[in-house]
C-alpha positions in Angstrom: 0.0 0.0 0.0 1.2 3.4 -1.0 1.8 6.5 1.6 -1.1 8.5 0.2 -3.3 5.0 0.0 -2.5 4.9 4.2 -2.9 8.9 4.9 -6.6 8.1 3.6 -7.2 5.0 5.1 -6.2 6.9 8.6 -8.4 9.6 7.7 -12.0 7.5 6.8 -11.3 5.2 10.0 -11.6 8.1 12.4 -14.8 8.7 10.5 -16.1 5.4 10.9 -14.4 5.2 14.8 -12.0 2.7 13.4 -14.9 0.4 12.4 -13.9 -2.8 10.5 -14.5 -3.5 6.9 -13.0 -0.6 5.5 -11.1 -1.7 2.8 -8.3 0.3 1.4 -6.9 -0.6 -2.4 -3.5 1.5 -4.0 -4.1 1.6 -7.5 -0.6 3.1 -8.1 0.8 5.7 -5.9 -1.2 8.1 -6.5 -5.2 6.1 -6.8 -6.8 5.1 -3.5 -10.1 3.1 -4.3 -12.4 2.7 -0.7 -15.2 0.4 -0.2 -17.2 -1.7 2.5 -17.5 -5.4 2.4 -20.3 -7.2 1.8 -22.2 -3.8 0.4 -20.9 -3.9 -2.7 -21.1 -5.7 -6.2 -17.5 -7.4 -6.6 -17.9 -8.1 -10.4 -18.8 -4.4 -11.0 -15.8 -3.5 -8.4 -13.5 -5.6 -10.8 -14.4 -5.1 -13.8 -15.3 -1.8 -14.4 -13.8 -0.2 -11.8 -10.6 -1.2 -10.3 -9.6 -3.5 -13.4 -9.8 -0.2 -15.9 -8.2 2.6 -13.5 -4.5 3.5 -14.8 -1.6 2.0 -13.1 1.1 3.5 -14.8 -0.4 6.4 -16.6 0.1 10.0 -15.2 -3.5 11.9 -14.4 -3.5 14.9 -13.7 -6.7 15.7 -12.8 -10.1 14.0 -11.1 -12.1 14.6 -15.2 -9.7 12.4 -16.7 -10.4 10.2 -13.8 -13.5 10.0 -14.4 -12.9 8.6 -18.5 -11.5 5.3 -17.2 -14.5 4.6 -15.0 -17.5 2.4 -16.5 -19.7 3.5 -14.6 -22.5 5.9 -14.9 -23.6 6.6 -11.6 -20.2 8.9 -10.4 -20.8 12.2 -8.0 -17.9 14.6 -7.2 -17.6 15.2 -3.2 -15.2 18.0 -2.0 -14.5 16.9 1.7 -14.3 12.7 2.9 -16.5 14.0 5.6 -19.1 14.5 2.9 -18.4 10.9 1.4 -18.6 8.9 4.6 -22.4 8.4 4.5 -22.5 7.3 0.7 -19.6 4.9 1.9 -21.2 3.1 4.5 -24.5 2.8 2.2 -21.9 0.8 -0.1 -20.5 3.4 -2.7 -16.7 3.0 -3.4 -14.9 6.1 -3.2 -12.1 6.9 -5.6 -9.4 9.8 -5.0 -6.6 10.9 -6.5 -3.1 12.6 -4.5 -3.3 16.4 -5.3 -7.1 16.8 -6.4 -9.5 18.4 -4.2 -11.9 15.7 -3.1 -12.6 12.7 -5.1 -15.3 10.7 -6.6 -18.3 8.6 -5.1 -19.1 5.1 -7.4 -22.3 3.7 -6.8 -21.5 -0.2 -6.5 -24.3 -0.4 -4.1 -24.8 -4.3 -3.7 -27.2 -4.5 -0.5 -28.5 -8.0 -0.1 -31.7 -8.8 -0.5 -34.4 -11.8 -1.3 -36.2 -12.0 -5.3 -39.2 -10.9 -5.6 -41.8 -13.2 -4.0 -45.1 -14.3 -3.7 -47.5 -12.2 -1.4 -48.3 -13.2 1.9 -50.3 -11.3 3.9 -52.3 -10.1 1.0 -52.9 -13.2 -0.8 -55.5 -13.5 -3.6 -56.7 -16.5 -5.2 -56.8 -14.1 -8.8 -54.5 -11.4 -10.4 -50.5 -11.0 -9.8 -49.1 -12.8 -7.2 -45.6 -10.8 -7.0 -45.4 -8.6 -3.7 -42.3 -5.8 -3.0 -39.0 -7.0 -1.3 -36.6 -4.9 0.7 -35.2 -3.5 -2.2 -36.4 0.2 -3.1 -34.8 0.3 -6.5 -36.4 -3.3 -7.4 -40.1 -1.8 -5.7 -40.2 1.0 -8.0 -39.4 -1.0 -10.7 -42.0 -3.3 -10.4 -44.7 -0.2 -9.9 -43.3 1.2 -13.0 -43.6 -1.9 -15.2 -47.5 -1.0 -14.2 -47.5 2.6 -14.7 -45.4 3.4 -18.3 -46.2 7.0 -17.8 -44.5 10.0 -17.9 -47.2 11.1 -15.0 -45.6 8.9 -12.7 -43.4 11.3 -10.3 -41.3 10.0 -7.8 -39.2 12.4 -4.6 -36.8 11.6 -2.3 -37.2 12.8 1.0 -34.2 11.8 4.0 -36.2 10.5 7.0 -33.3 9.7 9.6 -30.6 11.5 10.1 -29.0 9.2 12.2 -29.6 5.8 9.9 -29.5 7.6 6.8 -32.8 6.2 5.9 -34.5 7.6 2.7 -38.2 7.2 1.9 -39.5 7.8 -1.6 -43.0 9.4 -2.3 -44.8 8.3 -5.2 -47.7 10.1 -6.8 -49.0 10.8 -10.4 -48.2 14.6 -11.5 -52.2 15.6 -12.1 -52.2 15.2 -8.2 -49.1 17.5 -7.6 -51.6 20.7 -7.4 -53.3 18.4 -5.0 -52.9 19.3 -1.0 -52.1 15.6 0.0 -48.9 15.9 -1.4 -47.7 18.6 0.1 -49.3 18.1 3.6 -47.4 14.7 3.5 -44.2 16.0 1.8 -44.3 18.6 5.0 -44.7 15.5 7.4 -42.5 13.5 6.4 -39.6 16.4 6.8 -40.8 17.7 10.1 -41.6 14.6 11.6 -38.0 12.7 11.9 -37.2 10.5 14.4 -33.9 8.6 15.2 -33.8 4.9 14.7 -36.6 4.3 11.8 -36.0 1.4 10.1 -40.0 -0.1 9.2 -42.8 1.4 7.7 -45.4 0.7 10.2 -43.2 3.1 12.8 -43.2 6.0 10.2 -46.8 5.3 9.2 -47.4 6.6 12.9 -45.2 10.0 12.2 -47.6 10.2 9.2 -51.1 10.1 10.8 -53.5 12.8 11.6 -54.8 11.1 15.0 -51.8 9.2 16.1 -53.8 7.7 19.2 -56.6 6.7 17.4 -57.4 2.8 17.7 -57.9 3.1 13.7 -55.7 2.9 11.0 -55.5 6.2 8.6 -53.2 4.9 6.0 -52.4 0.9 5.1 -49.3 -1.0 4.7 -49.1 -2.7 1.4 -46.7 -5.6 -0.2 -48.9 -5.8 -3.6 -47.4 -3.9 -6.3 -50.7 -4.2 -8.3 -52.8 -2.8 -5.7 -50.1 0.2 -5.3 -50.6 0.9 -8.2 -54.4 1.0 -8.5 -54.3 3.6 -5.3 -51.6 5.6 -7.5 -54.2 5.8 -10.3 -57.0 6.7 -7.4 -55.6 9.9 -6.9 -53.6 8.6 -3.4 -49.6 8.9 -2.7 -47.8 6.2 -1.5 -44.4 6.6 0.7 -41.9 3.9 0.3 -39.6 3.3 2.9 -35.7 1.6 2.1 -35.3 -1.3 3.3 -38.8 -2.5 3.7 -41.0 -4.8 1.8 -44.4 -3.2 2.7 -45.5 0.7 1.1 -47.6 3.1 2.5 -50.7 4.2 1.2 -52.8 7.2 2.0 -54.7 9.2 2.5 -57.7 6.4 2.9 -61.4 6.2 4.2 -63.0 4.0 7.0 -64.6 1.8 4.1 -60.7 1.6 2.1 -59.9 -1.1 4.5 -62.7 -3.8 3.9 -61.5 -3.7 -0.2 -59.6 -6.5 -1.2 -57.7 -6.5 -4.1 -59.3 -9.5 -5.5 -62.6 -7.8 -5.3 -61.7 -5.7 -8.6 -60.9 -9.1 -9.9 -63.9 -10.3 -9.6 -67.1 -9.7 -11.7 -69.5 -6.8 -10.2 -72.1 -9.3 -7.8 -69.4 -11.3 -6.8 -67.3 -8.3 -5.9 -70.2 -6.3 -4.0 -71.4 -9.7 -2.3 -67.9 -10.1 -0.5 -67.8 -6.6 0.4 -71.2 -6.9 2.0 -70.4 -9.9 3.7 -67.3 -8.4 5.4 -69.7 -5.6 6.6 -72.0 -8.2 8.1 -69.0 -9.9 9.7 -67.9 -6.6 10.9 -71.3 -5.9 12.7 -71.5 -9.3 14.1 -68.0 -9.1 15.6 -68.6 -5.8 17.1 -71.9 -6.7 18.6 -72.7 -10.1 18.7 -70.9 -11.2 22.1 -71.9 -8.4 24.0 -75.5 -8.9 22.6 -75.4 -11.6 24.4 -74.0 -10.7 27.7 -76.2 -7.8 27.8 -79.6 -10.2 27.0 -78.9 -12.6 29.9 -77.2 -9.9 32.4 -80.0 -7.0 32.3 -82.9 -8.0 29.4 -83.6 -11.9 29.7 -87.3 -10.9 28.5 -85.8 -10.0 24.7 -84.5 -13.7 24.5 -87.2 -15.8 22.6 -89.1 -18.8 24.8 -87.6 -21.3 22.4 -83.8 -20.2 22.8 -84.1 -19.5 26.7 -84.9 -22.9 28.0 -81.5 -24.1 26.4 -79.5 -21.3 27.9 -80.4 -22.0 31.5 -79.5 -25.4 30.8 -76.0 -24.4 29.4 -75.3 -22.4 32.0 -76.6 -23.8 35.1 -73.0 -25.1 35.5 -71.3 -22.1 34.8 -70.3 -19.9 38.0 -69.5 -17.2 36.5 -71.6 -13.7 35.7 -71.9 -13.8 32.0 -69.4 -10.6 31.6 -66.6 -12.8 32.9 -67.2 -16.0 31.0 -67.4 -13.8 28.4 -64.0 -12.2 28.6 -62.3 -15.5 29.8 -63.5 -16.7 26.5 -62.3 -14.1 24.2 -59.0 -13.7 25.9 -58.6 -17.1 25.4 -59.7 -16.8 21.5 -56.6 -13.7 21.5 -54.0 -16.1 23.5 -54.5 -19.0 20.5 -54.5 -16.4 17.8 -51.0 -14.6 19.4 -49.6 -18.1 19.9 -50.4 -19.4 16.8 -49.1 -16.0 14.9 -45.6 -16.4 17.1 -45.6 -20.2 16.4 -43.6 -21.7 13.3 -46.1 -21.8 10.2 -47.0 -25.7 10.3 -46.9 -25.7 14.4 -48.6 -22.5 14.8 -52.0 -23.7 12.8 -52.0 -27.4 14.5 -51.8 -25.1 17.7 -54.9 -22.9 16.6 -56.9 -26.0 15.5 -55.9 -28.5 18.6 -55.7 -26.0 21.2 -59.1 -24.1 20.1 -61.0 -27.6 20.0 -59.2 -29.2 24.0 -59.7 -25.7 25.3 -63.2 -25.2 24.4 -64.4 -28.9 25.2 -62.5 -29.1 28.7 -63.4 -25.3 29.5 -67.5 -26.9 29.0 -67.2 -29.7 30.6 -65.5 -28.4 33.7 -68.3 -26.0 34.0 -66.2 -22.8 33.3 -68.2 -21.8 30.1 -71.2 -23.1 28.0 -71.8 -24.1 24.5 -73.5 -21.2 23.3 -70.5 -18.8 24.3 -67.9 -20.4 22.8 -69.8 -20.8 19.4 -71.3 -17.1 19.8 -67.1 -16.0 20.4 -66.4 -18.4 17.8 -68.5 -16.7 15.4 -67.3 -13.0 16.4 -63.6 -14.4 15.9 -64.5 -15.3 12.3 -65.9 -12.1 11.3 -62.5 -10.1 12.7 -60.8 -12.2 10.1 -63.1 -11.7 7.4 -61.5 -8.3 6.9 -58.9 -7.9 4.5 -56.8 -5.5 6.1 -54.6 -6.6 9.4 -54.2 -3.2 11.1 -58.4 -3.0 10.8 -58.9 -6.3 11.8 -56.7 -6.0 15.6 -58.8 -2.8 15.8 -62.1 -4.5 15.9 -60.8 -7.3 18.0 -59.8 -4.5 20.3 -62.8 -2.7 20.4 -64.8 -5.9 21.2 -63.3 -5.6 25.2 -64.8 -2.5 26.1 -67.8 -3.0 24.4 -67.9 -6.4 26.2 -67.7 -4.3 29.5 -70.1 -1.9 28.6 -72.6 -4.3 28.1 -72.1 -6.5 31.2 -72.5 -3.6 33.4 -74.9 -1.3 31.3 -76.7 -4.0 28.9 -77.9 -2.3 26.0 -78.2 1.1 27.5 -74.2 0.6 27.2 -74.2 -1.0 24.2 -75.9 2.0 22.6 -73.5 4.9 24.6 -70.2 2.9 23.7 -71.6 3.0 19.8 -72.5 6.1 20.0 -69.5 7.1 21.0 -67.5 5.2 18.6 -69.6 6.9 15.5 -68.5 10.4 17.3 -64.8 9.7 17.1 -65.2 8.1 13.3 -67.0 10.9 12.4 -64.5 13.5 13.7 -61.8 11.4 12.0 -59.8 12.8 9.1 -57.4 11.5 6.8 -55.0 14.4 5.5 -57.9 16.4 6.5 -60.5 14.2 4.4 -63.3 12.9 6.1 -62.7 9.3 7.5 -66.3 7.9 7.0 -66.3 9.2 3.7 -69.1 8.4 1.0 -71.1 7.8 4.0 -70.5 11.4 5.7 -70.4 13.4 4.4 -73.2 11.6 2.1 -72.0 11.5 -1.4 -75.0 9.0 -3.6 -71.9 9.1 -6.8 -69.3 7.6 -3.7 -71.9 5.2 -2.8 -72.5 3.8 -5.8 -68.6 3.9 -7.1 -67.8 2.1 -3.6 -70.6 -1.2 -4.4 -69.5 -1.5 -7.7 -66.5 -1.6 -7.2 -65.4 1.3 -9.7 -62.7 3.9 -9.2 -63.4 5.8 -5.8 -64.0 9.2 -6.3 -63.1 9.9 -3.1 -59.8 12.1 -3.9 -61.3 14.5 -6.7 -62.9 17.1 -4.8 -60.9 19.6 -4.1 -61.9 20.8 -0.7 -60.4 23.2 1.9 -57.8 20.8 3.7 -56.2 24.0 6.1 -57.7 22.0 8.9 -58.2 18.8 9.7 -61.0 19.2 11.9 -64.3 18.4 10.5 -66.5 21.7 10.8 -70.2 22.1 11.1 -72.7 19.8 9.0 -74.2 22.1 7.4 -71.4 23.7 5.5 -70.3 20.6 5.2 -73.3 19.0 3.8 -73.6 22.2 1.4 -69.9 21.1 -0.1 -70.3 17.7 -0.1 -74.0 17.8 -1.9 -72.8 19.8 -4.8 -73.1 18.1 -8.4 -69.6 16.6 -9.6 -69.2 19.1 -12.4 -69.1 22.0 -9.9 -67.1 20.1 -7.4 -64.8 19.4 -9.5 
């Protein structure tokens, strides 16, 4: 190694804190090439890199340098304080004895898994591909979608500290529109140290950070990334992770699969009516039922009530408890199975739900009806399509359950009431949450059964604040004709 090859080798490991795997190549006396192992592409290194830099030949200046590299992606730095970043993010840095700063070589080889099938969001119909950790690869996949010149794409830094860059995606017709600049905003004000995933920064992002429900989702389909792109919405992609974020979206957004557009019309509005059946019956059913034999046995049909005294005359319990036993037992199977290897984890669910349930009957602690009323409830949370949803309505199920047991219906009916308040005051990116349903919008409705594109995002509405202000300018807005709202 030559003197000037050690004088920068000195100087980048009291950059790094004398961190290993710098490495250090002479290319001469005068060429030091600088790289990190394992984050970068050796055959590229070779071959057009350090295998066509000049041994022998006299340069004289960091241009001429630059006519012996084979590389297109090249950027000049002035200071190695400057280049220490782009080094550790695996660019090679070349300089040259006498020249003022040096050059940055993007042989950026971070490893990362092909592009595989979808897992959380799998479909029966359509693509099967989902993102990987790669941003380049993820933007290359939307844009083998979208061929347009439309498609815009900005770099925003997110963590100083981690160097972490995020990448927000819209189509340039929306750049006039304000959820692109409310986000762009966000996402620079709103750094934190020590992002790495997309759900963390998806927090950051929201208008109602300790709301129980989601205001933007986490996707790993490229195909339905790019229908929300088309929709008018902006996605932010995150380095580094496999799932996008989309936004800004409404209450109903999260009970849309992506196989419902891949459907015919019936079959598609069938599905999505059935998830909003499974929705009410996982909300209310259970307490339903604790309230009915706790406070308002006379609403239970003759029929029914003689075999629900005969289920639970063994049962010591107040229904409120056997009730909560019940579905914190349902939540310990789900958690274990979740946490479990794949195979193990749904022989735990099946086994354990089955053992559990019979010995919880027979030794008196619950009754049949329960566990098959709980049962049901735990189907409909998993009937929706989105997983940041679904938790939420498991979680909501508990205090509605203790509403009920100590205020039967009367609590029911508060605690719902209640919940429509907060939905209703909701905004996404200052759009309403509950949105075609309030503000009413008949055109929103009908685009939302039949499954064609939302027209959610094309009213241009005053978005200075994101609380929702009276209903009656707001019903004025919202009730004009689309020609004028748009």
């Amino acid at each position: 190694m030559s003197v000037y090859s050690e004088q920068i080798q000195n100087q980048l490991k009291k950059l790094i804190h004398h961190s290993d795997g710098l490495v250090v190549k002479a290319i001469g006396k005068r060429i030091a090439v600088c790289y990190m192992t394992g984050m970068i592409d050796t055959a590229q290194l070779n071959l057009n890199l350090l295998g066509r830099l000049p041994v022998k030949e006299h340069i004289e200046s960091l241009d001429k340098l630059l006519d012996y590299i084979a590389i297109g992606d090249c950027q000049r730095f002035e200071q190695l304080t400057d280049a220490v970043d782009k080094l550790i993010s695996g660019f090679a840095i070349v300089t040259l004895e006498g020249a003022n700063g040096g050059l940055l070589v993007n042989v950026v080889n971070i490893p990362s898994r092909s592009p595989g099938n979808a897992e959380t969001e799998s479909t029966i119909y359509g693509p099967m591909i989902a993102f990987t950790e790669s941003m380049e690869n993820n933007i290359a996949l939307l844009r083998s979608y979208i061929t347009s010149t439309d498609f815009m794409q900005e770099a925003i830094q997110v963590d100083s500290e981690t160097g972490t860059l995020a990448n927000m995606l819209y189509m340039k017709e929306e750049d006039a529109s304000p959820f692109v600049e409310i986000i762009r905003k966000r996402i620079r004000k709103r750094k934190m140290k020590g992002l790495i995933g997309s759900p963390l920064f998806l927090q950051l992002l929201a208008d109602n950070k300790y709301s129980l429900f989601p205001e933007m989702s986490l996707s790993e389909r490229p195909d339905r990334t790019a229908q929300a792109l088309l929709e008018g919405k902006v996605v932010v992609m995150v380095e580094g992770n496999s799932q996008v974020i989309i936004g800004p979206n409404a209450f109903i957004d999260f009970f849309h699969s992506v196989e419902d557009r891949y459907s015919t019309w019936g079959i598609g509005m069938f599905t999505r009516f059935l998830r909003t059946f499974a929705l009410v019956l996982s909300i209310f059913l259970t307490p339903m039922y604790v309230a009915a034999l706790t406070f308002h046995y006379e609403m239970i049909p003759m029929p029914l009530l003689e075999p629900l005294i005969i289920s639970r005359s063994r049962v010591p319990f107040p229904p409120l408890i056997e009730a909560l036993v019940m579905e914190i037992s349902i939540e310990l199977l789900r958690e274990a199975g979740a946490r479990l290897p794949t195979k193990v984890g749904q022989t735990m669910g099946i086994v354990g739900g089955i053992v559990i349930g019979q010995a919880a009957v027979q030794a008196g602690f619950t009754s049949n009806t329960l566990i098959m009323l709980v049962a049901l409830s735990a189907l409909g949370s998993f009937t929706t399509p989105n997983y940041m949803m679904g938790s939420s309505i498991r979680l909501i199920r508990f205090p509605m359950l203790i509403a009920a047991g100590f205020l039967g219906l009367i609590g029911i009916a508060f605690f719902t009431a209640f919940l429509c308040i907060h939905l209703l005051r909701m905004t996404s990116y200052g759009k309403p949450y509950m949105y075609p349903m309030y503000p009413p919008n008949k055109k929103g409705l009908i685009d939302t059964m039949l499954m064609t594109v939302p027209s959610l995002f094309s009213y241009k509405t005053d978005l200075a604040s994101s609380n929702i202000r009276g209903w009656k300018t707001r019903l004025s807005r919202w009730f004009t004709s689309d020609s004028e709202a748009e």
